[in-house]
VMD Tcl script that draws the C-alpha trace (Angstrom):
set ca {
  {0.00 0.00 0.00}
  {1.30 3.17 -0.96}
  {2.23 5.68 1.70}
  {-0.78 8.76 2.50}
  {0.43 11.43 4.76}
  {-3.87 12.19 4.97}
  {-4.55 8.60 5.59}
  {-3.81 5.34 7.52}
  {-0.10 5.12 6.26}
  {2.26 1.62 5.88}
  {3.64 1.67 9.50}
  {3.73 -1.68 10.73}
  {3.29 -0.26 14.02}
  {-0.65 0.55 12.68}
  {-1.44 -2.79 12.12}
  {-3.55 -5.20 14.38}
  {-4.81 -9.06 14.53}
  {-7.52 -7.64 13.07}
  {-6.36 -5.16 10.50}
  {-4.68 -2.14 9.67}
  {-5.44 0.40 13.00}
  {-6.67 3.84 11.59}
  {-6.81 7.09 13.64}
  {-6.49 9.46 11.32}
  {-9.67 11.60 11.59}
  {-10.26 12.23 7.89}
  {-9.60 9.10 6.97}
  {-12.31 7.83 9.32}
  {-14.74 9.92 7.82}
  {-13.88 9.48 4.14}
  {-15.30 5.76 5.42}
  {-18.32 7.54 7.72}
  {-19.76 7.75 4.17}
  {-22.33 5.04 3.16}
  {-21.63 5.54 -0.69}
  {-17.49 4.99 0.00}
  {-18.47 2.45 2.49}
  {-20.33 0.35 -0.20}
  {-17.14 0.84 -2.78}
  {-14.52 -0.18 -0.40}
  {-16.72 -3.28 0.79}
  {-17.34 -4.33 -2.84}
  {-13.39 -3.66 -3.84}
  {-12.64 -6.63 -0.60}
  {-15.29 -8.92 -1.69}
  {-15.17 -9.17 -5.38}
  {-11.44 -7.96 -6.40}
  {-11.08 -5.01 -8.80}
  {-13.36 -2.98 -10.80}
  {-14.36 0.57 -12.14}
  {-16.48 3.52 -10.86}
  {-18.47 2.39 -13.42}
  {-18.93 -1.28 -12.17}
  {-19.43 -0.24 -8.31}
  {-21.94 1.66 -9.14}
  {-24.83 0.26 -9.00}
  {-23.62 -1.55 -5.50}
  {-23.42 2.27 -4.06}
  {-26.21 3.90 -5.22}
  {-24.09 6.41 -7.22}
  {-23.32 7.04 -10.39}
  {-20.49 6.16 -12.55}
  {-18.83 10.24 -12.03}
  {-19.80 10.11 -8.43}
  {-17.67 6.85 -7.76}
  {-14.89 8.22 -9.96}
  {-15.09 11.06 -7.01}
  {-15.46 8.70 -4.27}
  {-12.78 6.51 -5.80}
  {-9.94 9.15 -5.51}
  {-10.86 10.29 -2.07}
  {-10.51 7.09 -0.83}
  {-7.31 6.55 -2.78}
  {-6.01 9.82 -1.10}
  {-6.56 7.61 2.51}
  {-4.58 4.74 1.44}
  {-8.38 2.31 0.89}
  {-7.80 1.70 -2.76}
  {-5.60 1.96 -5.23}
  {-5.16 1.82 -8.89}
  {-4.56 -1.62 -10.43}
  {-3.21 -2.49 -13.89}
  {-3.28 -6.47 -13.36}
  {-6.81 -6.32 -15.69}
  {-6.92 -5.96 -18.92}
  {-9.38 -3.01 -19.64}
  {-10.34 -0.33 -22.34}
  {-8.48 2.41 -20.73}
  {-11.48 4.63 -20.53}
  {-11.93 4.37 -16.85}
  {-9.44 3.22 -14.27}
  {-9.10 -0.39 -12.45}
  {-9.19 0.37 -8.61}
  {-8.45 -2.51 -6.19}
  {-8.42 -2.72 -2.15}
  {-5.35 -1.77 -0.58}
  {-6.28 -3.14 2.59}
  {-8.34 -6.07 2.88}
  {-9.43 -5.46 6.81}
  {-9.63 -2.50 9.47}
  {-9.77 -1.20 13.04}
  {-11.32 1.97 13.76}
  {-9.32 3.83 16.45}
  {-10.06 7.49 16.77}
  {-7.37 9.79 18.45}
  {-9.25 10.59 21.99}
  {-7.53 13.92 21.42}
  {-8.67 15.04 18.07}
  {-11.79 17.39 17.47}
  {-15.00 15.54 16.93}
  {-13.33 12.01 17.09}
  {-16.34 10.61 19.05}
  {-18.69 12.10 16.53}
  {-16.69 10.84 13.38}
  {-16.64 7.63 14.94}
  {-20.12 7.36 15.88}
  {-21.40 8.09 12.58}
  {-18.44 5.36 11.14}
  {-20.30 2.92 13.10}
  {-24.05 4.06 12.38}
  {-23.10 3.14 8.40}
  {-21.37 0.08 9.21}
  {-24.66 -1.47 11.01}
  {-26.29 -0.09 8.13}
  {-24.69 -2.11 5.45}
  {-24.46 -5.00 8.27}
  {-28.32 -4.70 8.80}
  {-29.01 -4.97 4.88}
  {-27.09 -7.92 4.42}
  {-28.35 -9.63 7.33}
  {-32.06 -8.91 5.89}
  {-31.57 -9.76 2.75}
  {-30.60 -13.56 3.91}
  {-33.67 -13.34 6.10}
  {-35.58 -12.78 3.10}
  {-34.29 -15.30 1.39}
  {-33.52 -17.86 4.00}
  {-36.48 -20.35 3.62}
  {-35.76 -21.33 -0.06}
  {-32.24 -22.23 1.77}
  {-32.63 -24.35 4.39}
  {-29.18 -25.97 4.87}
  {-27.45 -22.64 5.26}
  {-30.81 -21.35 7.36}
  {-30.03 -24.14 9.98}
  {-26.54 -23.03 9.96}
  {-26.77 -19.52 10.20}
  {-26.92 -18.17 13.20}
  {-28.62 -15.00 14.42}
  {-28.77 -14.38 18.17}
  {-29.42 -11.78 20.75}
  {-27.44 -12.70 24.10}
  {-26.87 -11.14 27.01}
  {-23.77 -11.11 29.00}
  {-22.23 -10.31 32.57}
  {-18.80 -9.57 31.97}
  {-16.38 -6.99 33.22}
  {-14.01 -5.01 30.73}
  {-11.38 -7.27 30.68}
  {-13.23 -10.21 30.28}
  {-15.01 -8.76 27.62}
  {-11.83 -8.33 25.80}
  {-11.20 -12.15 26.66}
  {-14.51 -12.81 24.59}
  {-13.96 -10.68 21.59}
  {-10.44 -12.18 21.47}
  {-11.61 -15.32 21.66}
  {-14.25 -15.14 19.14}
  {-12.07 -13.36 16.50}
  {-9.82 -16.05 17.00}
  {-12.29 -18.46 15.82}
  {-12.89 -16.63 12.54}
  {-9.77 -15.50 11.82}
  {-8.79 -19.10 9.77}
  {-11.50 -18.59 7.34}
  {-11.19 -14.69 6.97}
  {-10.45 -14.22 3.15}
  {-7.03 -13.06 3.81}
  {-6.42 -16.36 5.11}
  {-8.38 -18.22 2.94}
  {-9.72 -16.91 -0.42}
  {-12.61 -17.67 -2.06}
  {-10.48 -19.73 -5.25}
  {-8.89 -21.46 -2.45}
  {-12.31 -22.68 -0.32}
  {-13.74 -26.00 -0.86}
  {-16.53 -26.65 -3.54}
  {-19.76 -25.08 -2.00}
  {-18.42 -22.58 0.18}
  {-19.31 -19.01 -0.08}
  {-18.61 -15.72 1.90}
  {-20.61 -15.50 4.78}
  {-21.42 -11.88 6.18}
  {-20.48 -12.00 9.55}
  {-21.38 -9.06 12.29}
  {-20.34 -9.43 16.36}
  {-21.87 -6.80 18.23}
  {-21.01 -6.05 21.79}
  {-22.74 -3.15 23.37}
  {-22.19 -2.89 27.11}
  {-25.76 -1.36 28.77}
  {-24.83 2.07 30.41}
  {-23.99 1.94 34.30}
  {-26.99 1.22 36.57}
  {-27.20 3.21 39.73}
}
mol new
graphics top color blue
foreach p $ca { graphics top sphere $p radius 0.5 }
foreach p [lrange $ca 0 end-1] q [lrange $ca 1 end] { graphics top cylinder $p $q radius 0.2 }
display resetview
């Protein structure tokens, strides 16, 4: 990934089990953007494309993406890529990072507020995806019976809670597509939306 001095950067020092740490507060809210949200998921899941071929999967059009495109570029999210053979009209973009942890600077202006609204469109496209299997789920019952949707609730203090998400991302993280791509998977697997939610209640008196 190419270096930004406006985005995430190449440090090794920003990267995490989970993916590359980001604290920068304008790259946080070039993502706090459902549109670039959409782009940036599609660029992980399906490999490279045009402004013209995310389109329709953001809602925008072709010139919008283009716009969308280059401001995430300017973060360090994408990239161009010249591994696909294409007109030369319109530019290939590909992901340059494949995974992410939001971590907002405590001490920068509006950090809680960037972050909040990061998170609003990231249970937004979470929510639609989750739907749109519930929709479709009876006219798949193998993968309805192993699905799993669940609301739990949990007495834990802040460390264990740590303990649990630790534990749980270590369970995914074999069959994360970094790990394990989709050309790689055995016959009949798919990618599977995933979405762990842990929101601690506020203090009770």
């Amino acid at each position: 990934m190419p270096p930004s001095d406006a985005g995430p950067g190449d440090s090794p020092a920003r990267d995490t089990p989970y993916g590359r740490r980001i604290s920068d507060p304008g790259a946080l809210r070039a993502l706090a953007h459902a549109g670039r949200y959409a782009i940036l998921e599609k660029l992980q899941s399906d490999g490279p494309a045009t402004a013209t071929e995310v389109a329709e999967t953001a809602g925008l059009s072709p010139s919008a993406c283009s716009y969308h495109l280059r401001l995430l570029a300017k973060h360090g999210f994408v990239e161009p890529d010249d591994s696909r053979d294409h007109d030369g009209r319109e530019r290939v973009w590909r992901a340059a990072i494949t995974s992410w942890v939001s971590d907002p600077d405590p001490d920068a202006g509006q950090s809680g507020a960037v972050d909040a609204m990061l998170a609003r469109v990231m249970l937004a496209a979470s929510d639609a995806k989750v739907l749109a299997f519930a929709d479709r789920a009876a006219a798949e019952p193998e993968w309805r019976e192993a699905a799993l949707m669940s609301n739990s609730t949990v007495i834990a203090t802040v460390d264990e809670l740590r303990e649990i998400s630790a534990a749980l991302m270590g369970v995914l993280r074999p069959y994360f597509r970094t790990a394990r791509p989709l050309a790689d998977a055995p016959e009949g697997a798919r990618q599977v939306h995933m979405s762990i939610r842990m929101a601690p209640e506020p203090p009770r008196p």
